[in-house]
N, C-alpha and C positions, 0 to 999 in steps of 0.2 A: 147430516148433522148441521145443525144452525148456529153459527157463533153469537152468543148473548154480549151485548156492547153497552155500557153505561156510559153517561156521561153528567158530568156534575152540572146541576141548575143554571149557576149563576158564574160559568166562564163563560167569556168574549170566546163569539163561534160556536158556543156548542148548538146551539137552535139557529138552523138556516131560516127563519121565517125572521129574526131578531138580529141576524148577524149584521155588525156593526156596516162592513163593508155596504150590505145593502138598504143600510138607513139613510136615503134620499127619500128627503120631504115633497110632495107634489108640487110646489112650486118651480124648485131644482129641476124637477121633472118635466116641468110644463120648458122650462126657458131652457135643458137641452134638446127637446124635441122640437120647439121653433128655430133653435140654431140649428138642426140638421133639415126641417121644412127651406130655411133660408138659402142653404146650403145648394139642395137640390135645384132650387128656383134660379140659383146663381149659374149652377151648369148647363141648365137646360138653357139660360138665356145667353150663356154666353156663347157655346155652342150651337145651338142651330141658328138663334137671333142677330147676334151678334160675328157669327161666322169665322169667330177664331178657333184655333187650334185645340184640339185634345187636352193637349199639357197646358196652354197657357190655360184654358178652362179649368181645369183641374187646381191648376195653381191659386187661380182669382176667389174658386170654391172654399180652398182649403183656407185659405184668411179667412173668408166670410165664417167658418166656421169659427176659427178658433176666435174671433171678433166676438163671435153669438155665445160662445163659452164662457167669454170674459164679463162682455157687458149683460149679457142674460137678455131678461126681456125690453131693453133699449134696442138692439135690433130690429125687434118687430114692428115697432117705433118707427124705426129707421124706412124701412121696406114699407108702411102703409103712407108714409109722406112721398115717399117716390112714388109707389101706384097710386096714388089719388091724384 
């Protein structure tokens, strides 16, 4: 037996493709995927490069993230003036 399920058009949430929740514009999109790029590049250097600890790595990462959250794409900004 199959249960038949309606849903009304035009409530918030009823179409997962539309839900509010996952209307992030690609921009948004672009500037939290270089915050978590930033992010990675932050632990990998600080940890093997830079030869500190697990947690302080972790810690210096976890700014860098919520920094790239904040400011967006000023980060990436940030990280090609120090690699250049």
């Amino acid at each position: 037996m199959v249960e038949r399920r309606t849903v009304a058009p035009n409530v918030a949430g009823s179409n997962p493709v539309s839900h509010p929740n996952l209307a992030m514009g690609f921009n948004r999109q672009l500037e939290v995927f270089l915050a978590m790029v930033a992010t990675l590049i932050t632990f990998v250097s600080c940890a093997l490069e830079l030869e500190l600890s697990i947690i302080v790595s972790v810690l210096i990462s976890l700014c860098v993230l919520l920094a790239g959250l904040v400011l967006g794409r000023r980060i990436s900004e940030i990280l090609l003036k120090i690699l250049a």
